[in-house]
N, C-alpha and C positions, 0 to 999 in steps of 0.2 A: 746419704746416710753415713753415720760414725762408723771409722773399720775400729775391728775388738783390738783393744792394746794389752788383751792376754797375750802370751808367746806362744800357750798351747790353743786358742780359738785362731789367731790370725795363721797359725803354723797349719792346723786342718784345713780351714778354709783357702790357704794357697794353694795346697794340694789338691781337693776338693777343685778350685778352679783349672787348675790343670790336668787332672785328670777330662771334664768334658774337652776339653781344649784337644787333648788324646785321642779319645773315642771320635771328635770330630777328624781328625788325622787319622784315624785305622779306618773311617768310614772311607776317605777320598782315594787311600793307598790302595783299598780293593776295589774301588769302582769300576776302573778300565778293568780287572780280571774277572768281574763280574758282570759286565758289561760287554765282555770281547765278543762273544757268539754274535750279539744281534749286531753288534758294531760292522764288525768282517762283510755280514751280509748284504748291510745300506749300503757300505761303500765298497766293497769289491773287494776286498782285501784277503789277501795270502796269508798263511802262517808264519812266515817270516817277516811279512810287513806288521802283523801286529806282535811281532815281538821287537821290533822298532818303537810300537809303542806304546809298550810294556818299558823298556829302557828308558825312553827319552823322558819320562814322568824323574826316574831314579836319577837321570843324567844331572835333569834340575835339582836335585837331591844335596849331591855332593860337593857345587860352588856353594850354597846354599847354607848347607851345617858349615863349613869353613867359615864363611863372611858372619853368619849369623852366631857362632860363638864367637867370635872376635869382637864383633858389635858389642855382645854383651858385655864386654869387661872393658868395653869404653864407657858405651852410652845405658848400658842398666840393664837387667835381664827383661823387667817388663815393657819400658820401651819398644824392645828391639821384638819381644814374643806378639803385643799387638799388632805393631806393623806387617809379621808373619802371619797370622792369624786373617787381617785383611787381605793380605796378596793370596793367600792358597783359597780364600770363599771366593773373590772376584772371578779369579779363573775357573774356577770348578766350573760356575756360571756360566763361563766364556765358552768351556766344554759343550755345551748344549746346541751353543751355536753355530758348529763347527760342521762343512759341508767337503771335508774331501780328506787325504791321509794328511799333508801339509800342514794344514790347520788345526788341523786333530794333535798333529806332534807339538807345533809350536803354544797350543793350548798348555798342553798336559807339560811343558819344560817350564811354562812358567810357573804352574803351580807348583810344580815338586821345588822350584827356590824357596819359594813361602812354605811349601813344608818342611821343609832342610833346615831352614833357618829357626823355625822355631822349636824344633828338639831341642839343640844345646840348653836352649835355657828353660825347659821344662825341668829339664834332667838338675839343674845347675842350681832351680827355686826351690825345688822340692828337696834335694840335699842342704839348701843353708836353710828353711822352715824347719828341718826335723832337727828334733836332739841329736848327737854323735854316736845313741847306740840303738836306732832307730831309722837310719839314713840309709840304708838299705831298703828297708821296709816299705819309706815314703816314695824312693824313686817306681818300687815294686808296686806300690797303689796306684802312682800315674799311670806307668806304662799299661799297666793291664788294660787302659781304655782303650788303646788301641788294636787287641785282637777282637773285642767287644763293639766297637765299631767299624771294624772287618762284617761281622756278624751281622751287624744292622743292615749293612748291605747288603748282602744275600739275602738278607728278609726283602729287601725293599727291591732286588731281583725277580725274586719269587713273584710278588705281590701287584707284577707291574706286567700287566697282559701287552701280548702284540711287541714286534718287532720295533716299537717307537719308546715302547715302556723303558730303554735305555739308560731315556734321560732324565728321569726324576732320580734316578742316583746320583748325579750330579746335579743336580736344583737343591738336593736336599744337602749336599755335600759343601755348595757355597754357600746357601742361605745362612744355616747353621752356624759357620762361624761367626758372619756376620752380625747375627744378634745373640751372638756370645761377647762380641768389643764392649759395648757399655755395661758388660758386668764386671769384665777385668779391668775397664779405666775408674771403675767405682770401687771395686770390693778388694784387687788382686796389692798387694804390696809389695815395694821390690823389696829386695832380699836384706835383712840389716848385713848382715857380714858381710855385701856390697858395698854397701852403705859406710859401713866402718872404715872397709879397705882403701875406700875412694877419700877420706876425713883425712884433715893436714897430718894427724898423727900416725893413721894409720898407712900414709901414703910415703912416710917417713922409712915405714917396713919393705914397702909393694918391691918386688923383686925390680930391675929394670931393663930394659931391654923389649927385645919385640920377641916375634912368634919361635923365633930358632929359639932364644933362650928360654922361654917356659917350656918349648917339649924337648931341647935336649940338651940344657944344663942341669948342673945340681942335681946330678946322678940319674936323671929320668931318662934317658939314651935309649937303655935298654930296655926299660920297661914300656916306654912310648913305641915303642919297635912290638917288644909281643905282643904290644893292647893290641896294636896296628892289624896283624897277622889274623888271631884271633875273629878280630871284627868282621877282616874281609872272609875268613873263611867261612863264618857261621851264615853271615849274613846272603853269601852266593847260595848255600843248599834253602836258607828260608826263603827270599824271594823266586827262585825258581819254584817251591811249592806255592807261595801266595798269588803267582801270575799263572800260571800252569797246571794246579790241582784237579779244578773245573774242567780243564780238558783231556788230563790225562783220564779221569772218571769215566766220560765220555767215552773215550778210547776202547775201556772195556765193556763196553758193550751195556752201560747202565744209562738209565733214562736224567731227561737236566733237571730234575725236582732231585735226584739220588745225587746227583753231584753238588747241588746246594745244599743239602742235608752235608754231604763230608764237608763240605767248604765252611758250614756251621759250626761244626764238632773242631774243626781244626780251629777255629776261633774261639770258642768258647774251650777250649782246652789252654788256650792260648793265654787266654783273661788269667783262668784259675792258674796258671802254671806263676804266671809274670807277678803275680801280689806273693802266690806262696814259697816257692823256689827263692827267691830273691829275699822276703824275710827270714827264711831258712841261715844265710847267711851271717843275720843278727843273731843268731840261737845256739846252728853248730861250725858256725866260722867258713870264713872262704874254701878254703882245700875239701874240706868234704862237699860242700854244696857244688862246686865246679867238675868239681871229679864225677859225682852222682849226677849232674845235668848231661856231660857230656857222654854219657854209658846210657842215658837215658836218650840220648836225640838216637845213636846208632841203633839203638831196640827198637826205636820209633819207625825209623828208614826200612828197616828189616822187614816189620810187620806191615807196611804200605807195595812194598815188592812182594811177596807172599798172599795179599788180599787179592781176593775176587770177587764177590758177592759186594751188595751194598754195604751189608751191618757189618762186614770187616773189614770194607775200605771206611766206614765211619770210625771206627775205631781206630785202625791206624790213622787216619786224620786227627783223632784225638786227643791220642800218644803223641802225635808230632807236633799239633801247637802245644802242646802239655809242655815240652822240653825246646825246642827248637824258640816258642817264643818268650818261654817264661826265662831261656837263658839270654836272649838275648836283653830282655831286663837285667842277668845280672852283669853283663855285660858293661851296661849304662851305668848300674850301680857302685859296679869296680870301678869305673873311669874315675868318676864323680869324687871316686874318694881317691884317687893317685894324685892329684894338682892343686896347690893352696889357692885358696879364693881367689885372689889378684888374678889368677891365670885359669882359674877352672874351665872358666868361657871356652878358651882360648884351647886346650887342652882337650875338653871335651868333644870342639865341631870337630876340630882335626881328626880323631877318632873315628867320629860319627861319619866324617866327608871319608876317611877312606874305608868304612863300612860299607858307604853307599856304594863303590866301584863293585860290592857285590853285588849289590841288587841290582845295579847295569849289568854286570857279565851273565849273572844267575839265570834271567829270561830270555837275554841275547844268545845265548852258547845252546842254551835249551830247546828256542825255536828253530836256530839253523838246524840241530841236531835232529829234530822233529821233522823238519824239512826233505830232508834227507832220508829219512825212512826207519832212524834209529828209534827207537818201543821206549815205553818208560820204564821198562827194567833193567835196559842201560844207562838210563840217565840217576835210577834212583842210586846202584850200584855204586855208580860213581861218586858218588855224594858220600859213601863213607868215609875214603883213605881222606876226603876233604877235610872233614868233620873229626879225624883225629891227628890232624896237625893241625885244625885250631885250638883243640881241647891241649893239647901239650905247649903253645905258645901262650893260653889262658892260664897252665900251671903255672908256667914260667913267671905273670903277672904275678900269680898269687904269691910264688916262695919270694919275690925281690920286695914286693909292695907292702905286705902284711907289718912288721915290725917298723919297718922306717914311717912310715904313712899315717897307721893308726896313731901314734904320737902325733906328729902333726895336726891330724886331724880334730883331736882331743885338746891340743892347745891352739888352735884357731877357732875352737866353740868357746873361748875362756873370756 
């Protein structure tokens, strides 16, 4: 079929395909924590073993966004996003297969490469489809698939009787993407401003050098430092809630239908939070939407240590995907716009790869802790002083990147 050579039908429809691309990723990223109870049980496993492997999915994470934004700013963002999209379906698949802790880990590290990898350039498609005052927005419409199919998987938890029901969260986790390839080798287009960057003329501009020079020449030093900071902080208090929630629930004394209801709410708070917070940015500017996100996760934290009952631990689950994931879209959003095309790729996995060291420490620190007999009112508690020294290295982005950046960005759309 013809793809539209409108700017604004092929610019939806990128997004549009990257957003399921998304929801297919929020669906696999919660499966093991949606999946841990019955999992533990087949195979014997301790609390600390499955926070091995809770990590080991995120460990794949972090080579993974690195190589896979790099790719992109060689060989194409859609390229490099199909071949991602194939490796994290195969494995999910693989997942089902798996008959002991070993194979269980080394399942879940391969897919989290295939997931790693194809964030940068979700993030990276959806910034050059959209117009420049707009690109917040589009990154914010991707990402929300991913608390959204967080969500699908607790429905598909729920939904799946008996201690074997496990595995259709992961049948449904690889199939999916699978017969999502032949719609992105048909419909999805790589990026013109790729496209441009990579042309005799425009390769004439391309900064040169390798990875030290996009993230710390030509004044990015610093701000490639607070992105840095930022990322790993937000992202250790959100994966310790997206691997952990389910059982902290549990913990007080609530039944596993009441913990997949907050596990729900925290997803779907998550969706709404990631499109609207993140456009928000387009509307009343970086500093107030960062500032507002990050006063908004510690409210969130507050009121999750304070819940006891179902309907108030749903609520705080719902305050905390509200802010915790809709920041972490803006997160993606901020990046996306600090590094000229030539280097976004490149600029973006680095980011993303040491975000990801949060979601490795986030459920590893968590379960030993759990291990050990420490409550989840120590753990949430702790989560604050985290959460605001990321919020103060996120400012720091905002006050350096704002004025220098937006030019840039406004003359790379030209």
């Amino acid at each position: 079929m013809r793809q539209s050579t409108n700017p604004s039908e092929s610019g939806a429809l990128t997004i549009g395909l990257c957003l399921i691309v998304a929801l297919l990723e929020g669906l696999d990223l919660q499966s093991t924590g949606v999946a841990a109870p019955r999992m533990a049980r087949e195979f014997h496993l301790a609390v600390a073993q499955m926070g091995w492997a809770f990590s080991i999915g995120a460990l794949g994470l972090l080579p993974g966004a690195a190589i896979g934004g790099r790719l992109a700013d060689k060989l194409g963002r859609k390229r490099v996003l199909m071949f991602s999209v194939a490796m994290f379906g195969i494995f999910s698949i693989a997942t089902t297969q798996v008959w002991d802790l070993n194979s269980l880990l080394a399942a879940r590290f391969l897919t989290g490469l295939g997931l790693g990898a194809a964030m940068p350039n979700l993030i990276a498609l959806c910034s050059e489809a959209a117009r420049p005052h707009q690109r917040n927005t589009a990154v914010g419409a991707m990402y929300c698939g991913m608390p959204f199919g967080a969500a699908l998987a607790a429905v598909i938890g729920i939904v799946s009787p008996g201690d074997e029901g496990w595995r259709h969260i992961f049948y449904v986790g690889g199939i999916g993407p699978l017969l999502v390839l032949p719609l992105l080798a048909l419909f999805l287009r790589e990026s013109s401003q790729f496209v441009a960057a990579r042309s005799p003329s425009g390769a004439s501009r391309a900064p040169s050098g390798g990875i030290a020079r996009a993230l710390w020449q030509e004044g990015r030093a610093g701000t490639t430092i607070a992105l840095w900071i930022s990322y790993l902080g937000t992202l250790i208090v959100l994966y310790f809630l997206i691997n952990w929630l389910p059982s902290l629930v549990l913990s007080r004394g609530l039944t596993r239908v009441q913990s997949s209801v907050v596990q729900m709410m925290f997803n779907i708070g998550g969706g709404i939070g990631a499109i609207v917070i993140a456009s928000l940015m387009d509307r009343i500017g970086r500093r107030r939407t960062v500032g507002g996100m990050y006063l908004g996760i510690v409210v969130a934290l507050a009121a999750l240590l304070s819940a006891s009952g179902g309907t108030s631990m749903a609520w705080g689950g719902l305050l905390a995907g509200l802010f915790l994931v809709g920041g972490q879209s803006v997160l993606y959003a901020l990046a996306s716009s600090l590094y000229p095309t030539e280097v976004r790729g490149t600029g973006v996995g680095a980011a993303v790869a040491v975000g990801r060291m949060g979601s490795i420490l986030g459920p590893l620190i968590a379960g030993q802790l759990l291990a050990i007999g420490q409550g989840a009112t120590v753990l949430l508690a702790a989560s604050i002083p985290l959460i605001a020294v990321a919020a103060v290295a996120a400012w720091l982005v905002v006050g350096k990147s704002a004025p220098r950046y937006t030019a840039a960005a406004a003359q790379s759309a030209q």
